[in-house]
N, CA and C of each residue as an Amber inpcrd file, in Angstrom:
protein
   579
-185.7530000-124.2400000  58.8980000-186.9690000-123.5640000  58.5180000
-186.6720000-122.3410000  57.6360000-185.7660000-121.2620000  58.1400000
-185.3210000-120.4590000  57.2750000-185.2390000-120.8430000  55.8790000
-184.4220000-122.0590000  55.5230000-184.0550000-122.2950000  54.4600000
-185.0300000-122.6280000  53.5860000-186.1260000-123.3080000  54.1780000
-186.8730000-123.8850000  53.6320000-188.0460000-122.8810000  52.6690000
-187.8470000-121.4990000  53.7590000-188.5770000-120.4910000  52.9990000
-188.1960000-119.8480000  52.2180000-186.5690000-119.3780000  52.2890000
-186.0320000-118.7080000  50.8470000-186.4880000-119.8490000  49.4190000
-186.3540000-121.0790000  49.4980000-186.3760000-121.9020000  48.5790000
-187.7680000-121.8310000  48.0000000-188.4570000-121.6660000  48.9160000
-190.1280000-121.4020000  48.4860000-190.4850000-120.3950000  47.5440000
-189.7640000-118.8800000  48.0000000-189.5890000-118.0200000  48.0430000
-189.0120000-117.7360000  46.2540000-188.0040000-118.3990000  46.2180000
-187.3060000-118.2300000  44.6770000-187.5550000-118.9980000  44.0510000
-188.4870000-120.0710000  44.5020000-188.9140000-120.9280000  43.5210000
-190.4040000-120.4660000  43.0380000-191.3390000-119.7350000  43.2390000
-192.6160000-118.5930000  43.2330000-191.9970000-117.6460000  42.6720000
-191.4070000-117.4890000  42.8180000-190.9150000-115.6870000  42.1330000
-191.0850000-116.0530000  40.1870000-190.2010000-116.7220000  39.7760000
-189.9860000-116.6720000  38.4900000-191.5710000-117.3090000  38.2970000
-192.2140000-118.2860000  38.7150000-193.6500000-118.4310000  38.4580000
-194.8490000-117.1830000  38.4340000-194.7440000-116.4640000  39.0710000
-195.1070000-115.1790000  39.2610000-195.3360000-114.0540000  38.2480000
-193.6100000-114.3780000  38.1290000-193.0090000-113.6490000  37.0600000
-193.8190000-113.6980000  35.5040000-193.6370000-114.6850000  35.7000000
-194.2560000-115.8730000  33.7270000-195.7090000-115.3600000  34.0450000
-196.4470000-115.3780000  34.5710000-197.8730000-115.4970000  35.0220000
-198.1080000-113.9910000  34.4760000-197.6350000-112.6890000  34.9960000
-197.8130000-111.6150000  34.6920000-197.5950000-111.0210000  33.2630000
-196.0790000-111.7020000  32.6480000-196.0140000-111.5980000  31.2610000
-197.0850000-112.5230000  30.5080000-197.5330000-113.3980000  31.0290000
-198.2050000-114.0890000  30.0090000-199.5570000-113.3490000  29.9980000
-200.0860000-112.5630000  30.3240000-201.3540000-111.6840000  31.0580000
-201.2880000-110.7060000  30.4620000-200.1670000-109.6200000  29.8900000
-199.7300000-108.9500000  29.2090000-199.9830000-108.7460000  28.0090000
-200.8530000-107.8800000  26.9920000-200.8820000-108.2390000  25.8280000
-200.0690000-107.4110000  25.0780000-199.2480000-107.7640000  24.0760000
-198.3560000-107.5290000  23.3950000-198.9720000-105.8670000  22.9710000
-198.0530000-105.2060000  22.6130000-198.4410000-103.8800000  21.5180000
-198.9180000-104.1910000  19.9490000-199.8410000-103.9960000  19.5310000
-200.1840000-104.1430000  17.8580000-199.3290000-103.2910000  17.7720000
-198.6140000-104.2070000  16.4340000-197.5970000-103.3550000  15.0220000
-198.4930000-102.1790000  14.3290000-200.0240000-102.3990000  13.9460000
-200.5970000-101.9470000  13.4460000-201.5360000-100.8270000  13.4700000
-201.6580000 -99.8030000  12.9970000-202.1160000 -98.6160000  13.3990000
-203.0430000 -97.9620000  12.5560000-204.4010000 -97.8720000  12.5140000
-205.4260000 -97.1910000  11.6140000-206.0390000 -95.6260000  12.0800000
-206.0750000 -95.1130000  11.0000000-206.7260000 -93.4890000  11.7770000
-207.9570000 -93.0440000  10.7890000-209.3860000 -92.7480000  11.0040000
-210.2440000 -92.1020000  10.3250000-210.6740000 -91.2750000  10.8240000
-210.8200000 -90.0360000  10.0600000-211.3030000 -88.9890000  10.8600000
-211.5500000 -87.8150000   9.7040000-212.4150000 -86.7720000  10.3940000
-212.8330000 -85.4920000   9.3100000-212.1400000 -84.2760000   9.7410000
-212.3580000 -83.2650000   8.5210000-211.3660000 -81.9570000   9.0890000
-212.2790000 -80.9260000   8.0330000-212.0640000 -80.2150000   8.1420000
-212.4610000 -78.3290000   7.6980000-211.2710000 -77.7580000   6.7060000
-211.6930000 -78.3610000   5.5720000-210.6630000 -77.7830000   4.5190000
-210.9020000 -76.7830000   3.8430000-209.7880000 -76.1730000   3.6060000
-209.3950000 -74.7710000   2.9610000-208.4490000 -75.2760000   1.5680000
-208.7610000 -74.4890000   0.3450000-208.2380000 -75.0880000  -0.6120000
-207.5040000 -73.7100000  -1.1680000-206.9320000 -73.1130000  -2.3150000
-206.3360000 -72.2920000  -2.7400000-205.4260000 -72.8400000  -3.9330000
-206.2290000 -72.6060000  -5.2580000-204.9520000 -72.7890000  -6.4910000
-204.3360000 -71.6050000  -6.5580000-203.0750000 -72.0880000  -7.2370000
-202.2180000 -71.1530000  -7.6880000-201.5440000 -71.6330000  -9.1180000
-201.0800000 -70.4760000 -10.1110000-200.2450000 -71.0050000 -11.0660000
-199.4780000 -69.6410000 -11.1170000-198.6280000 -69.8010000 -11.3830000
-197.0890000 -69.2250000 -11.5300000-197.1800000 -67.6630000 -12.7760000
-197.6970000 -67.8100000 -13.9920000-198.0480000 -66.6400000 -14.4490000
-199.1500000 -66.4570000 -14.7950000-200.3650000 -66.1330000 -13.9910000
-201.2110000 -66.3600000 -13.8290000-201.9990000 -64.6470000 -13.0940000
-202.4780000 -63.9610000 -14.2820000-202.8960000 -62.6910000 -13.5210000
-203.6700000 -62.4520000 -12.5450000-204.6310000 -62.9670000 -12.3300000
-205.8750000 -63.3370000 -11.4970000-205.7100000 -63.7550000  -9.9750000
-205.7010000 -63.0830000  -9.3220000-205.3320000 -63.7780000  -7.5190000
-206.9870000 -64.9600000  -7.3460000-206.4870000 -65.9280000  -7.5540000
-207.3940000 -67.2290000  -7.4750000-207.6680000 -66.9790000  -5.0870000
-209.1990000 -67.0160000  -5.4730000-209.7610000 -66.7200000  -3.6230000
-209.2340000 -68.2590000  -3.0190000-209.9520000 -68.4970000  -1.5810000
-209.7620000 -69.2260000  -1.0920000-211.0620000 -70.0080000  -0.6660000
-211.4620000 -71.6970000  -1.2960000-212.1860000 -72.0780000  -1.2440000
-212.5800000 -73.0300000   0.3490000-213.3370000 -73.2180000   0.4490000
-213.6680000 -74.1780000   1.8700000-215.0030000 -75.6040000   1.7270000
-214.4870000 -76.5420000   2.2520000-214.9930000 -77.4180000   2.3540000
-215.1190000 -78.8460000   3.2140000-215.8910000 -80.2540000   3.4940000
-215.1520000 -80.4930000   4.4520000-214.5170000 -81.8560000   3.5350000
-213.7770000 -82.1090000   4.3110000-212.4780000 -83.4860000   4.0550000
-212.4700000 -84.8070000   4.9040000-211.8190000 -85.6920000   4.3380000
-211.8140000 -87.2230000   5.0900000-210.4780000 -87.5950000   5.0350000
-210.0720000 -88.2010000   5.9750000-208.8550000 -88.2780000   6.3010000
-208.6860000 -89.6240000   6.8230000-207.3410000 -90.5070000   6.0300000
-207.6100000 -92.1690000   6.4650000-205.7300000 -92.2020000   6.7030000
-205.6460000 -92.5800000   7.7800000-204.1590000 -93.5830000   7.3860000
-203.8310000 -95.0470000   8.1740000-203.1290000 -96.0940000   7.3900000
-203.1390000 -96.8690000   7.9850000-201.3670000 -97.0580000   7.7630000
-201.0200000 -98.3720000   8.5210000-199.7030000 -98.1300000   8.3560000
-199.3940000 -99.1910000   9.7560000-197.4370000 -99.3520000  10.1420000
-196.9120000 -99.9870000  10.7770000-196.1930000 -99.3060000  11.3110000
-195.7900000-100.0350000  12.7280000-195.3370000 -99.1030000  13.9430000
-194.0280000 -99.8810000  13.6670000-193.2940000 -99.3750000  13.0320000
-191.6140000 -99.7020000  13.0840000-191.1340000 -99.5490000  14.4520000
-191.5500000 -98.7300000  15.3380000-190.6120000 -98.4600000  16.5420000
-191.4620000 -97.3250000  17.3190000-191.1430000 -97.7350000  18.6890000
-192.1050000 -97.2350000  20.0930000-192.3170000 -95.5420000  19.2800000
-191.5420000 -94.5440000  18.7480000-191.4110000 -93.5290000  18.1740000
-191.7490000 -93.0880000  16.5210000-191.7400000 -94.0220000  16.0200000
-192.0060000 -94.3260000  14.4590000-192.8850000 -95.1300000  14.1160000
-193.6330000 -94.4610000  12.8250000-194.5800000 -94.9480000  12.3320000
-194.1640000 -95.0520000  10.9430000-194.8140000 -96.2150000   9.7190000
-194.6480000 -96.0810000   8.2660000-196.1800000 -96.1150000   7.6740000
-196.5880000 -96.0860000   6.7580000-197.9750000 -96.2170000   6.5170000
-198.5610000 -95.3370000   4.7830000-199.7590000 -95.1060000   4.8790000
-200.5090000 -94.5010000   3.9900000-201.4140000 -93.6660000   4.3500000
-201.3440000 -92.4130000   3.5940000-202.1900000 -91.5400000   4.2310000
-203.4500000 -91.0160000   2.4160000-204.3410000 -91.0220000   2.7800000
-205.4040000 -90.9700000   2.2340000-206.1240000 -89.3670000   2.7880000
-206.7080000 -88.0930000   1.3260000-207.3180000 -87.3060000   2.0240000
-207.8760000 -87.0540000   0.4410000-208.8870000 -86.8210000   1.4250000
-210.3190000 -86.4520000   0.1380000-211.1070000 -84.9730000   0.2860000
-210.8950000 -84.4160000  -0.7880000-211.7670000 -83.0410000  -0.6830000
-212.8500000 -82.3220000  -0.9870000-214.1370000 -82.2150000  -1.2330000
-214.5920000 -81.5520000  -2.3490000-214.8290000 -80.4420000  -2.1700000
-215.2880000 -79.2330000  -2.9050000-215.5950000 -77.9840000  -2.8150000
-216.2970000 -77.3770000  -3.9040000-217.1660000 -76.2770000  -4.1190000
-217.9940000 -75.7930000  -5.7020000-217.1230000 -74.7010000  -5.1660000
-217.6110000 -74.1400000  -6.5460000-217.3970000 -72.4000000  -6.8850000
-218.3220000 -72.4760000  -8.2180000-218.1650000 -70.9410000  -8.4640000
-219.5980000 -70.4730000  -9.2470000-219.7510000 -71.1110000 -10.5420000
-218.6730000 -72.2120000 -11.1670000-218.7220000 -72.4230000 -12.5820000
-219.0020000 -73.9800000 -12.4370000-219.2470000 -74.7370000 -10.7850000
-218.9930000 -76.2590000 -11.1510000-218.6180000 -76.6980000  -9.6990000
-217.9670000 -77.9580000  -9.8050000-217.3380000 -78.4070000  -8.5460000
-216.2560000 -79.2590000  -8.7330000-215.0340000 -79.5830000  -7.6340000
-213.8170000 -80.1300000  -7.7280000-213.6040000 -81.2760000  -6.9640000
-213.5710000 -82.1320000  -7.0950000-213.0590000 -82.9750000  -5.8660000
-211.6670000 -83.5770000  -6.4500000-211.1340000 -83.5650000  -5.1690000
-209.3180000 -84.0460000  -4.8900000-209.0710000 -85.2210000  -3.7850000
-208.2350000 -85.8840000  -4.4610000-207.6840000 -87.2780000  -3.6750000
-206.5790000 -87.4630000  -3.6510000-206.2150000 -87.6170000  -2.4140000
-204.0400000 -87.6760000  -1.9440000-204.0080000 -88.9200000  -1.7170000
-203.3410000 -89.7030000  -2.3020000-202.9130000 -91.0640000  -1.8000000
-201.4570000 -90.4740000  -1.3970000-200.7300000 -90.7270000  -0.4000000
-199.1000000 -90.9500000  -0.1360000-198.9300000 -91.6040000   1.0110000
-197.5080000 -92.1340000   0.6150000-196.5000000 -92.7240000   1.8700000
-196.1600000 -92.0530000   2.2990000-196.5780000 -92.1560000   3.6320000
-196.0920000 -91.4700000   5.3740000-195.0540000 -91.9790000   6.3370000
-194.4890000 -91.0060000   6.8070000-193.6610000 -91.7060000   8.3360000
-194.1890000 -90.4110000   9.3640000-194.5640000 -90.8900000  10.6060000
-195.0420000 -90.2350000  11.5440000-194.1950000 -90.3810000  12.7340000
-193.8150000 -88.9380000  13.2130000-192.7660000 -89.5620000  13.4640000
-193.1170000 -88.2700000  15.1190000-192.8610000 -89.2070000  16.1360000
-193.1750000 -88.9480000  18.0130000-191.8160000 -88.4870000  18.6680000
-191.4910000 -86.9960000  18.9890000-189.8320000 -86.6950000  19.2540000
-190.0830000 -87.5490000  20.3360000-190.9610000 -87.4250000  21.5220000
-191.4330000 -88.1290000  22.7360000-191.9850000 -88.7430000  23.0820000
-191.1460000 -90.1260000  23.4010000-192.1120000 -91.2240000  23.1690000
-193.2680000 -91.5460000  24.2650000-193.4060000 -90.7910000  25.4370000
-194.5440000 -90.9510000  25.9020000-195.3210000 -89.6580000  26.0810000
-194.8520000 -89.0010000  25.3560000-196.0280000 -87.5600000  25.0200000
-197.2840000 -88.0550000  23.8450000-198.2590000 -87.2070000  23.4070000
-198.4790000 -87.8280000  22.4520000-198.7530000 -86.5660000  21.1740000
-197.8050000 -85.3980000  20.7980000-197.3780000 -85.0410000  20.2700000
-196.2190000 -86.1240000  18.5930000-196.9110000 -85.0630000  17.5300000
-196.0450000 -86.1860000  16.2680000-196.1690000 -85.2960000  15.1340000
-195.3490000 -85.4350000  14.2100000-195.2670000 -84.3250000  12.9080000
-195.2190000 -86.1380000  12.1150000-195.7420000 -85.6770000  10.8900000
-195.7850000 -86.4980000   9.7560000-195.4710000 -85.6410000   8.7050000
-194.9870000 -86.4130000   7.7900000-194.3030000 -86.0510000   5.9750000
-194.3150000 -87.3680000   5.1070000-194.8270000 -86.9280000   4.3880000
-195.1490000 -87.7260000   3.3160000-195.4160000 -87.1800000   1.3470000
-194.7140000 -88.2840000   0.4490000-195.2600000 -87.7550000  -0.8330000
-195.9970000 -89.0210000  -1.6390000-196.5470000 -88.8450000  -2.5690000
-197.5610000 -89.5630000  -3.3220000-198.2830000 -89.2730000  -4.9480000
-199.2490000 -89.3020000  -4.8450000-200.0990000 -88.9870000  -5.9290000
-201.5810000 -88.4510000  -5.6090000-202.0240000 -87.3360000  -6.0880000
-203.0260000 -86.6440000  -6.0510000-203.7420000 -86.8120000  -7.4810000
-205.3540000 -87.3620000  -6.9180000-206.1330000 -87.4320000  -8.5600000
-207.3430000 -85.8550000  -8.0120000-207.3130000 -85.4500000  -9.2070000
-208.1580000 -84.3770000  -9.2060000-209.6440000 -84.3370000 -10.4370000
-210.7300000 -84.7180000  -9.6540000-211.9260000 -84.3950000 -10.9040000
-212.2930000 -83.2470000 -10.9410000-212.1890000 -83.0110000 -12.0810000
-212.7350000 -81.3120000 -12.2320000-213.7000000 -81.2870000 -12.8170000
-215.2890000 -80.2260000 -12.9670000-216.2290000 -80.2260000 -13.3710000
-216.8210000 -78.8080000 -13.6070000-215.4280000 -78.0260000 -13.7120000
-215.7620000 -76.4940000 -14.0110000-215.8650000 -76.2320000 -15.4030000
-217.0910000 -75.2710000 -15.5760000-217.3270000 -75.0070000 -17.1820000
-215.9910000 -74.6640000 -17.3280000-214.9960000 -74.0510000 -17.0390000
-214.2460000 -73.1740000 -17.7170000-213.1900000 -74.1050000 -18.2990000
-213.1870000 -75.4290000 -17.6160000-212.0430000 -76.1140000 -18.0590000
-212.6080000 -76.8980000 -19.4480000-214.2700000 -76.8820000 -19.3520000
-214.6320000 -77.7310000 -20.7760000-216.1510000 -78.0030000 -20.3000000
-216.8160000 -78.7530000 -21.8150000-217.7170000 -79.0620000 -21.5670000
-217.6000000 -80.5860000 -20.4570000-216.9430000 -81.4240000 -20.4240000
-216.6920000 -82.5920000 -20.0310000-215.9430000 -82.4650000 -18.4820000
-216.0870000 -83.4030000 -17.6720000-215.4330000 -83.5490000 -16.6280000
-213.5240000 -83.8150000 -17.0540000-212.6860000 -83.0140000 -16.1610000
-211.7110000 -83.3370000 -17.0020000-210.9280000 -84.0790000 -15.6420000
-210.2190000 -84.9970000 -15.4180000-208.6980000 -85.5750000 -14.7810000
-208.0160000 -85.5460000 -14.5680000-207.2010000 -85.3730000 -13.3280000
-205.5640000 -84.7300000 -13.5500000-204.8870000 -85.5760000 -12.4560000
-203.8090000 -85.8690000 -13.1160000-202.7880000 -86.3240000 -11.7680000
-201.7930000 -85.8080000 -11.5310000-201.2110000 -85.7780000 -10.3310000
-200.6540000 -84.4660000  -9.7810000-199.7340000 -85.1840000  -8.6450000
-197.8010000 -84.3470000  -8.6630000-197.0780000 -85.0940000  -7.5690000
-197.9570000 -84.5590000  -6.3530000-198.0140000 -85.1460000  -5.5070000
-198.5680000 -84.8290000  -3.9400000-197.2970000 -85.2220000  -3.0280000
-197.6780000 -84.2060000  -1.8480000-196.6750000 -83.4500000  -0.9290000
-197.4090000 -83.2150000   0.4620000-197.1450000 -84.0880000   1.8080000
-198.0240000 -83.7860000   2.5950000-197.0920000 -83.7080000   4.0060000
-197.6310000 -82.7070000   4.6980000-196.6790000 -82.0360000   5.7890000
-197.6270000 -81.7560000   6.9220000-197.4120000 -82.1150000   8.3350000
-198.1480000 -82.1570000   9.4810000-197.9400000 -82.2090000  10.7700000
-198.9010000 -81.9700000  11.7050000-198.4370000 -82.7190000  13.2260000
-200.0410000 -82.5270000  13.9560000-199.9130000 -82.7260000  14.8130000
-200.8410000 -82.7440000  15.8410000-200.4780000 -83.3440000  17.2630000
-201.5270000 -83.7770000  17.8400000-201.7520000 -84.3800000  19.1290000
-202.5290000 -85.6690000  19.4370000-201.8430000 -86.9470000  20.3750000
-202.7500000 -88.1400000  20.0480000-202.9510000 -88.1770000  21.5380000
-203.9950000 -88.2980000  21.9040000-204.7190000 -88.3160000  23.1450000
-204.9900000 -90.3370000  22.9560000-204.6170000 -90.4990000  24.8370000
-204.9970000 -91.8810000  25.3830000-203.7770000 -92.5350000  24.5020000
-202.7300000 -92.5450000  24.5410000-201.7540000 -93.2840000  23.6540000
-201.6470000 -94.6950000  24.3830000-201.9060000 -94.9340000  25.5900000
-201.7440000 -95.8290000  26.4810000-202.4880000 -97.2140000  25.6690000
-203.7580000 -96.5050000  25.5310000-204.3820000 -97.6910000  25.0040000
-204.8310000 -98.2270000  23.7510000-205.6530000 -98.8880000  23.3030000
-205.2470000 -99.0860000  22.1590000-206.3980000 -98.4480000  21.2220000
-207.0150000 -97.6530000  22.0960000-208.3380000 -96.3790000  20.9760000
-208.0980000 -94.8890000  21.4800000-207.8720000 -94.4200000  20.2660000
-207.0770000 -92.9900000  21.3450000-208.0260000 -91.9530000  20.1720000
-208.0590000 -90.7550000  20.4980000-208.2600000 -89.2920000  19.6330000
-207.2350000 -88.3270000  19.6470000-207.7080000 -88.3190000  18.1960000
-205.8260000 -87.2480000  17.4970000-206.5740000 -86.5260000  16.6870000
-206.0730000 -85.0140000  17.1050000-206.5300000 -83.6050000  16.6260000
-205.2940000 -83.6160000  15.7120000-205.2240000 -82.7590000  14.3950000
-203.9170000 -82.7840000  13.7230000-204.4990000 -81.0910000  12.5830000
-203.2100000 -80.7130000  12.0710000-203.2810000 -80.0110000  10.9720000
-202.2240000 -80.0210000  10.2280000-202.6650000 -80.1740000   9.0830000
-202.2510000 -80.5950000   7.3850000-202.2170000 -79.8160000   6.0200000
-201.2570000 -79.8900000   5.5250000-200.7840000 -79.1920000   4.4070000
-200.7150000 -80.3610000   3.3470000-201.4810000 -80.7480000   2.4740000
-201.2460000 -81.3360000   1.5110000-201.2490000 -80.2950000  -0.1420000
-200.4060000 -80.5670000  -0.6250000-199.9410000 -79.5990000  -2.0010000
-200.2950000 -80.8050000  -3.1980000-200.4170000 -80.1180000  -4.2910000
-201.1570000 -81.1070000  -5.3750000-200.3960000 -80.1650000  -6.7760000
-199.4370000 -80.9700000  -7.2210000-198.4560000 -80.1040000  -8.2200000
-199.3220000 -80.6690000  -9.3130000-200.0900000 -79.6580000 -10.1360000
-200.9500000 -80.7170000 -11.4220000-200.2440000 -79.8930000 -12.5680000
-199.4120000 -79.2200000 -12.6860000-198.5690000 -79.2950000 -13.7940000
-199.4160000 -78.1900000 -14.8780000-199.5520000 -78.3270000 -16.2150000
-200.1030000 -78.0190000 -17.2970000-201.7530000 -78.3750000 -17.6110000
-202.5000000 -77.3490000 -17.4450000-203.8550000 -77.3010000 -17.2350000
-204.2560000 -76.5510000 -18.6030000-205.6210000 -77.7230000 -19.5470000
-205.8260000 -77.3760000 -20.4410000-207.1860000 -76.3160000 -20.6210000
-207.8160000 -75.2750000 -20.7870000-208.8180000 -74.5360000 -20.6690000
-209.3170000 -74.1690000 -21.8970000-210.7610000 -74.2820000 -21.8770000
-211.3630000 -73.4130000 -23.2200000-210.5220000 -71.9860000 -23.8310000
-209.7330000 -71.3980000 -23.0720000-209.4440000 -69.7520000 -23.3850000
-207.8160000 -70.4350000 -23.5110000-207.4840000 -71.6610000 -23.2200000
-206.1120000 -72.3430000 -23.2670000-205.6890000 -72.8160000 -22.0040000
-204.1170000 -73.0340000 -22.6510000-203.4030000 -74.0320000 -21.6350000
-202.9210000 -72.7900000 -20.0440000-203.0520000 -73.2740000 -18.9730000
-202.3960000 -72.7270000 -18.1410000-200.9860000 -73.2720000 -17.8550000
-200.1640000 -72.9460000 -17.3900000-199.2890000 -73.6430000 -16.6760000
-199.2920000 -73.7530000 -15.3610000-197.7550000 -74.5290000 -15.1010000
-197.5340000 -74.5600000 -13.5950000-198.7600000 -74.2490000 -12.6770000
-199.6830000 -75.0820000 -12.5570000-201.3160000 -75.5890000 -11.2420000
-200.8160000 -75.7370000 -10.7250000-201.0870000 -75.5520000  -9.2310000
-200.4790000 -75.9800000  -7.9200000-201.9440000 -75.6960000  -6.9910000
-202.1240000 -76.5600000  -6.5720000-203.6060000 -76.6260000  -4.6570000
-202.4300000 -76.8460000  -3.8110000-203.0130000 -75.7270000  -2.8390000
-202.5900000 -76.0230000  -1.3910000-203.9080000 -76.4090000  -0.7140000
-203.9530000 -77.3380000   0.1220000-204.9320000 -77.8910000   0.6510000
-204.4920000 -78.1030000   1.9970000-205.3050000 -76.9040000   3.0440000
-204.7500000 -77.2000000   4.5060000-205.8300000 -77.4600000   5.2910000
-206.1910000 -78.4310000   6.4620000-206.9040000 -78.8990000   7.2710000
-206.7100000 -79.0660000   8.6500000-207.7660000 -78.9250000   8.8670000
-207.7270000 -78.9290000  10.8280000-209.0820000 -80.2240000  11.0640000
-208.2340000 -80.9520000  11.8380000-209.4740000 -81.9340000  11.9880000
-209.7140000 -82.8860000  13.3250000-210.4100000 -84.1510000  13.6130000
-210.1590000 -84.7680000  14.3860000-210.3380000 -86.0890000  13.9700000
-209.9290000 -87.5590000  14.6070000-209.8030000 -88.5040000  14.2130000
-209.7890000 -89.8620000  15.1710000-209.9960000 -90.7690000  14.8140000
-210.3000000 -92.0940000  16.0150000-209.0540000 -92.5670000  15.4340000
-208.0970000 -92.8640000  16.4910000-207.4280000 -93.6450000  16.5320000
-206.8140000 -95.4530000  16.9740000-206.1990000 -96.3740000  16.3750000
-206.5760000 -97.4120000  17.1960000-205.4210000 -98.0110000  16.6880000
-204.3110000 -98.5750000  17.8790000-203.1660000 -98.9330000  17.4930000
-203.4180000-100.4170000  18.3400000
């Protein structure tokens, strides 16, 4: 009789076993984030007399991307800005490649870095009568917090530094040089891995 029950016994187990993994649903590779934030903008150019203020507006924030590893992320990060001031209005767009990257893999703490391309419409008298275009290296630096990592819809608070190098800027009164936006944000976002 003994025997008869270990045999029972180890022959149920690995059935058991299979039953629970098969019940199990795998982790998605795949990872999307949309969400809004409270942007602060600030040009700068290099000889440039004028201390340029600090503008505010709000922003949209997209990334999608692949989970290389329980700790690593690869992807695209997307951020959109607009803002007026007294001569017109600006809107700015960051496309770049991201890695997001979790020191702890079951915290839900993460810094991201990423570079790309920034398009900028401009619509200030001062730059012309016409809307003018600019493309610009982009530079984006971050971290935050991802709440509910467990499952697969979580909320992530984050703040962001995206930089927008637009180089040589042409103006009615002339050329400026060396443009540079710093564009920093505080926001929140739906997550869903």
């Amino acid at each position: 009789m003994k025997w008869l029950w270990m045999c029972a016994v180890v022959w149920l187990m690995p059935a058991s076993a299979l039953a629970q993994e098969a019940q199990a649903t795998p982790p998605s590779r795949l990872w999307i984030v949309a969400g809004v934030a409270s942007g602060t903008l600030r040009g700068h150019c290099q000889d440039c007399a004028q201390d340029f203020p600090f503008r505010h507006g709000p922003a949209i924030l997209g990334n999608a991307g692949y989970r290389v590893s329980p700790r690593m992320d690869v992807g695209a990060d997307v951020f959109w800005m607009q803002w007026h001031n007294e001569s017109g209005h600006i809107r700015a767009t960051a496309i770049d490649a991201v890695a997001q990257f979790r020191p702890w893999g079951s915290k839900g703490f993460f810094v991201k870095g990423g570079a790309g391309m920034a398009f900028v419409r401009n619509w200030v008298q001062t730059i012309g009568p016409h809307p003018d275009d600019s493309k610009a290296l982009a530079v984006v630096f971050g971290g935050g917090w991802e709440f509910n990592t467990k499952s697969r819809l979580g909320l992530q608070l984050f703040a962001m530094q995206h930089v927008g190098a637009l180089g040589d800027l042409q103006t009615t009164s002339g050329p400026v040089a060396d443009v540079t936006g710093n564009f920093w944000s505080l926001g929140a976002a739906i997550v869903i891995r």
